[in-house]
C-alpha positions in Angstrom: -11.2 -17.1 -29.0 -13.3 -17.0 -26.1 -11.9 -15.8 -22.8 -12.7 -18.6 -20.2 -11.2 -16.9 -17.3 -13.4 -16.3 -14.2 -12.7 -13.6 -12.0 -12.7 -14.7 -7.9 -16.3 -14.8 -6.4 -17.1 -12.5 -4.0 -15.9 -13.4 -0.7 -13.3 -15.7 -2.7 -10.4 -15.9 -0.7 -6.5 -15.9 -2.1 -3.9 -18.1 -0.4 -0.6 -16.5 -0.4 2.3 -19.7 1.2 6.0 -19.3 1.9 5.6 -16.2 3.8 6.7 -15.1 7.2 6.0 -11.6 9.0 9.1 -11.2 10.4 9.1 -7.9 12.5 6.7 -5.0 12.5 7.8 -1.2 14.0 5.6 2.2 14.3 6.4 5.7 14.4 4.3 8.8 15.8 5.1 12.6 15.6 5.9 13.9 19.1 2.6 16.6 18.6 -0.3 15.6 20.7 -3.8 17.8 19.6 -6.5 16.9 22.3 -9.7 16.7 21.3 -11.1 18.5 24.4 -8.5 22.1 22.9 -11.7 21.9 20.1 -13.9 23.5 22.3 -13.1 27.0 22.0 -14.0 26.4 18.2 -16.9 24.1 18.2 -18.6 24.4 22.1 -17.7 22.2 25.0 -21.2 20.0 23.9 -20.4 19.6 20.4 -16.9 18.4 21.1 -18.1 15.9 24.0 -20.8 14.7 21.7 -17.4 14.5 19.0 -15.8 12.5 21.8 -18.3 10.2 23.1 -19.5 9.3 19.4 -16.0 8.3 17.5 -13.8 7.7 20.6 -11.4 9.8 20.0 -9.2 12.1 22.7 -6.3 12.6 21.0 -4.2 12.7 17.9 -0.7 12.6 17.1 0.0 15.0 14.6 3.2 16.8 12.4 4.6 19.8 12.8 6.1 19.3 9.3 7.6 16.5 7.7 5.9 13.9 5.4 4.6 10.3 5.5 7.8 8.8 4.5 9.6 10.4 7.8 7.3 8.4 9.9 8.3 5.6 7.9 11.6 6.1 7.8 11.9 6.4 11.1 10.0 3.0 12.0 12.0 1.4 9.0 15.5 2.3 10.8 13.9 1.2 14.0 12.9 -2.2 12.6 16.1 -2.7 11.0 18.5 -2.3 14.6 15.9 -4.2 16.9 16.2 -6.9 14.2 20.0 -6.7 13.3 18.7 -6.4 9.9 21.2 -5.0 6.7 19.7 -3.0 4.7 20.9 -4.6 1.8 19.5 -7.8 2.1 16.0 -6.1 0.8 15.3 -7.1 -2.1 11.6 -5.1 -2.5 10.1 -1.9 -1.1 6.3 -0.9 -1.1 5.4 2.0 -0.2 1.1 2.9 0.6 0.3 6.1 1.1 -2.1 8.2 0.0 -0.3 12.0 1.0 3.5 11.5 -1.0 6.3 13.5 -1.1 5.7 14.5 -4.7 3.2 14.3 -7.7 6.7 12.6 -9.4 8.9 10.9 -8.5 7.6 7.8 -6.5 8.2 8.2 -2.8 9.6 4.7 -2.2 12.1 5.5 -4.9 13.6 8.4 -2.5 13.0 6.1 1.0 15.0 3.5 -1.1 18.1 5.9 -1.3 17.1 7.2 2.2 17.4 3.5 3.9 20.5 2.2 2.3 19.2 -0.5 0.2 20.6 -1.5 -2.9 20.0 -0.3 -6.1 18.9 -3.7 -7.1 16.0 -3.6 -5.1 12.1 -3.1 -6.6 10.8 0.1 -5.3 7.0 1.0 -5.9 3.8 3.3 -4.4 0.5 2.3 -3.7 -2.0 4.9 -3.5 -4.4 3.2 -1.3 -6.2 4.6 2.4 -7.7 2.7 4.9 -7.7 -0.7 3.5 -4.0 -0.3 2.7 -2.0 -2.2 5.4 -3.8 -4.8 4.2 -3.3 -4.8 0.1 0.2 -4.4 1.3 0.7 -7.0 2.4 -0.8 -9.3 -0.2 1.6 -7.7 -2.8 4.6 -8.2 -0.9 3.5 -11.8 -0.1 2.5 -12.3 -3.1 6.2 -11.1 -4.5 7.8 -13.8 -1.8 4.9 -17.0 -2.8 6.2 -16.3 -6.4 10.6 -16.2 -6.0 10.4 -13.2 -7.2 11.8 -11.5 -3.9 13.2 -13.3 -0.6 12.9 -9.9 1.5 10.0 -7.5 1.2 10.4 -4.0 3.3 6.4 -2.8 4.1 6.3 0.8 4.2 2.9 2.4 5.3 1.8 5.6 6.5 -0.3 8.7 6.1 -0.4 12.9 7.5 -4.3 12.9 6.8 -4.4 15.8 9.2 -2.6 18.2 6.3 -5.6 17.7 4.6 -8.0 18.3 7.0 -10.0 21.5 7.2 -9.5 23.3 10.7 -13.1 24.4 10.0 -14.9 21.1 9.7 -16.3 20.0 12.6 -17.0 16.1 10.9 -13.5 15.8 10.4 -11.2 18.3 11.9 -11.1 16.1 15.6 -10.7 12.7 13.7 -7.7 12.1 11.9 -4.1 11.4 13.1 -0.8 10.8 11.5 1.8 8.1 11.5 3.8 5.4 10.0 5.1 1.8 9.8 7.5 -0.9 8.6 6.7 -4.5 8.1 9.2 -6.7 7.3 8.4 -10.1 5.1 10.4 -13.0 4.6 10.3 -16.0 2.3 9.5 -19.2 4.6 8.5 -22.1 3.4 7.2 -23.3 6.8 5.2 -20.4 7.4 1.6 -20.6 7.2 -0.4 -19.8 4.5 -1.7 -16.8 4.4 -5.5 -16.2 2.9 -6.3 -12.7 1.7 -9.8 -11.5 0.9 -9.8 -8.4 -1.2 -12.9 -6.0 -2.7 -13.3 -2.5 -4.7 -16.6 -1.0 -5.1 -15.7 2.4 -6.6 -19.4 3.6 -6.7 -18.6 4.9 -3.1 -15.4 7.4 -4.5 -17.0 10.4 -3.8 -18.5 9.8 0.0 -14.6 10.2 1.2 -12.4 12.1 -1.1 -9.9 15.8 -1.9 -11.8 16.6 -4.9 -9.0 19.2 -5.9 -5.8 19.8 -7.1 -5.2 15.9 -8.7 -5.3 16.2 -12.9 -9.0 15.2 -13.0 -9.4 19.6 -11.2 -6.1 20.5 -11.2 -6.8 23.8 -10.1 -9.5 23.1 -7.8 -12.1 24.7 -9.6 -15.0 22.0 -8.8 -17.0 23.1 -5.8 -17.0 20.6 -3.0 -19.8 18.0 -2.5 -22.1 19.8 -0.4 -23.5 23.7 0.5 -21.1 23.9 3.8 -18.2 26.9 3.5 -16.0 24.9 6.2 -13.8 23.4 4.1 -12.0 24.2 0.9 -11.2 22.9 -2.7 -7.9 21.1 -1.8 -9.3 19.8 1.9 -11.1 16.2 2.3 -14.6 15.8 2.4 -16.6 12.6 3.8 -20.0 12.0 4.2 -19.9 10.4 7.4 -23.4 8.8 6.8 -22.6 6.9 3.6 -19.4 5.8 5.1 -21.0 4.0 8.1 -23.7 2.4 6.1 -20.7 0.9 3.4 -19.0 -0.7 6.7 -21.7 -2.1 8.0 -22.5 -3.9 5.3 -19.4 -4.7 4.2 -16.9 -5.5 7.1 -19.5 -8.2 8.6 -19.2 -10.4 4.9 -15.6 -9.4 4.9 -15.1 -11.2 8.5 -17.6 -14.4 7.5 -15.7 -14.5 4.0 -12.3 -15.0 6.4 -13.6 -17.5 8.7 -15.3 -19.4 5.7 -11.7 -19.6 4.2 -10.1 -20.6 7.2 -12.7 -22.6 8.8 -12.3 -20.7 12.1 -15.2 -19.4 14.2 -14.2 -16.2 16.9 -12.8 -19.1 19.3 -10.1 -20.0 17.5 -9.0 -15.9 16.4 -6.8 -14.6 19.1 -7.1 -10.7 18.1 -9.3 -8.9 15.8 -7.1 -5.8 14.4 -9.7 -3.2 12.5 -8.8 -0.6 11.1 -9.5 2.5 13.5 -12.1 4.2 12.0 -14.0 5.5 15.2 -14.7 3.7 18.4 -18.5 3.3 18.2 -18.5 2.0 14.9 -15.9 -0.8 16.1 -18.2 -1.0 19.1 -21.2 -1.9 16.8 -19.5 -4.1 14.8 -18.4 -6.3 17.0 -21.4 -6.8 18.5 -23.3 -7.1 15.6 -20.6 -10.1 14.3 -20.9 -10.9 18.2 -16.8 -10.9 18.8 -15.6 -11.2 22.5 -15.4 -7.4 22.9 -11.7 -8.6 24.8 -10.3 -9.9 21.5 -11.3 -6.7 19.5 -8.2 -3.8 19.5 -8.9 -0.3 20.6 -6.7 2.3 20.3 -8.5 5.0 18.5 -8.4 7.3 21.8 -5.0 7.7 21.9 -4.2 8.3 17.5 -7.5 8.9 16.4 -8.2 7.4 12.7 -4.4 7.0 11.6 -5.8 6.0 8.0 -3.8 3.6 6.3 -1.3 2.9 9.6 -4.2 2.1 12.0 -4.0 -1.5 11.8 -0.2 -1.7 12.2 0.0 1.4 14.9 -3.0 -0.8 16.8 -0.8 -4.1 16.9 1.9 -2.3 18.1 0.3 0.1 20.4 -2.3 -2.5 21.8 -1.3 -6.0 21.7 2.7 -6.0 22.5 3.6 -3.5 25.5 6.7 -1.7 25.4 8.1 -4.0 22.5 8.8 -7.4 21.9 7.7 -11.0 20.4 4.2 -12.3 19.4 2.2 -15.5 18.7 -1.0 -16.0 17.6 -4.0 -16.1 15.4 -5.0 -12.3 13.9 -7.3 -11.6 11.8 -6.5 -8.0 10.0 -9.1 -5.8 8.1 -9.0 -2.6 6.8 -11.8 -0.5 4.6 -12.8 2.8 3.9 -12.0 5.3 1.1 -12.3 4.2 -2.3 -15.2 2.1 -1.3 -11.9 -0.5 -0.9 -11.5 -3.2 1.8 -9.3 -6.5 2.7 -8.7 -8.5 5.5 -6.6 -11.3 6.3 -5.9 -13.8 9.2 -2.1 -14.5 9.8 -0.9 -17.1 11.7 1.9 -15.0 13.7 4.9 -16.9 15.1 7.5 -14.7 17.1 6.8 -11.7 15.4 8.9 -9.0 16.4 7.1 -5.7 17.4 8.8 -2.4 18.0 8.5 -0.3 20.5 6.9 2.9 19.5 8.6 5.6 18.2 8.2 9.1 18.6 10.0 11.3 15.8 10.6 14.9 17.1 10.1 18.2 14.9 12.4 19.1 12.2 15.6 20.5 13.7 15.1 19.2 17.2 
């Protein structure tokens, strides 16, 4: 029999209904690298030019500790600002792409961690920059179908443990952190439309091409001549990664006002994730967006990876904590080639203040 199932049409977008986002919270370690500390290593010129191209000044960074700390710690967060028991979550994702372990899954341990109950789903997600995003579309999509009432969000990412110390295209970029969203099933809430794309031809332009089971061992050499960096560290071709967002992340933001029938006048923040401040910069005027109504915060946490978009809302549009309303339109893309966006109709979200978790033992 013949399969008369189409897959969605590029650009397609899905409408998720009956979900709210409820509350959102962010954590940060308390380690701040400046950029500007680089120069010894690099030269004072190379590090401005560092500066001046992605945006970045500073990173937060761990001492120790894992992804799931950071989240943890905005998770406990969440749950007091909100009065929230712990039990009443009926779902936890977790997206990450640096876990605890190879085995078991990490949201299986933050389960135990948080209190909730043993009744709750509990599942990774091994996705990057576009991950805030997918995120959410799964746990909507677990609240549009009854299958949960409460979803607990769990995103974050320690990049900067794989980063070479060496490697000058990378080693002032990335910054770590974490986040909690919390989803509710409401049946008044606005739909929510999601538009989602893989192109996996672009796996190798951003990647740690050792110690996974495809070179367990990390015997392959690394994708180009340079001795900077080694067989477990990440490698991206900075290049190929800027030409992939400018071509993609332009249809991704038509694709969401085609859905939505919007135009930049009716979107009150743009949230991107923080890839590097010229590249936002050119975006935005390429798409021609009020440069006011597109979130910067890459100075301050550098390219946070899968928690940009959440650490930006928190960080950017809500000061020291509290509620927000309004029309956002999320996107997130990067490594795998993978991206999604979203525009959510917020309506007294509650946003965190940010927390800043302390060392181990402090």
């Amino acid at each position: 029999m013949q399969n008369t199932t189409a897959a969605l049409g590029a650009g397609q977008a899905r409408w998720v209904k009956n979900v709210r986002i409820s509350g959102m919270a962010c954590a940060v370690p308390e380690t701040v690298h400046e950029v500007l500390d680089l120069a010894d290593q690099f030269g004072i010129d190379a590090i401005k030019k560092i500066i001046a191209s992605t945006g970045v000044e500073r990173r937060r960074v761990v001492a120790d500790g894992c992804a799931s700390d950071l989240c943890a710690a905005a998770a406990q967060r969440l749950f007091s600002d909100l009065d929230v028991d712990p039990g009443s979550v009926d779902a936890l994702i977790f997206v990450s792409q640096t876990h605890d372990y190879t085995l078991p899954a990490t949201a299986c341990v933050l389960q135990e961690r948080l209190g909730l109950p043993v009744s709750a789903a509990a599942f990774d997600v091994a996705l990057g920059c576009s991950g805030y995003v997918y995120g959410l579309w799964l746990a909507a999509s677990l609240l549009s179908s009854g299958g949960s009432r409460r979803v607990l969000l769990l995103v974050g990412d320690t990049v900067s443990k794989l980063v070479a110390k060496t490697d000058r295209s990378v080693a002032a970029l990335f910054g770590d952190g974490g986040s909690a969203t919390l989803l509710d099933h409401d049946e008044s809430a606005a739909p929510l439309p999601f538009v989602l794309g893989t192109d996996g031809r672009g796996a190798n332009h951003l990647i740690v091409p050792g110690g996974a089971f495809r070179d367990r061992q990390g015997t392959q050499k690394t994708l180009d001549d340079s001795d900077v960096r080694g067989r477990f560290d990440l490698y991206m071709n900075g290049a190929e990664i800027f030409a992939f967002t400018l071509k993609r992340v332009p249809e991704l933001v038509a694709a969401l006002h085609g859905a939505t029938n919007t135009s930049s006048h009716e979107i009150d923040k743009y949230v991107f994730h923080q890839a590097n401040r010229f590249m936002l910069q050119h975006l935005a005027k390429r798409m021609k967006l009020p440069v006011e109504k597109v979130v910067l915060n890459v100075q301050n946490f550098g390219n946070t990876s899968s928690t940009s978009i959440p650490l930006a809302m928190s960080t950017a549009c809500v000061e020291q904590g509290g509620r927000t309303n309004g029309c956002y339109m999320l996107a997130g893309f990067g490594v795998g080639y993978s991206w999604a966006g979203c525009v959510a109709q917020l309506n007294d979200m509650w946003i965190s203040p940010l927390t800043i978790m302390p060392k181990v033992g402090q």
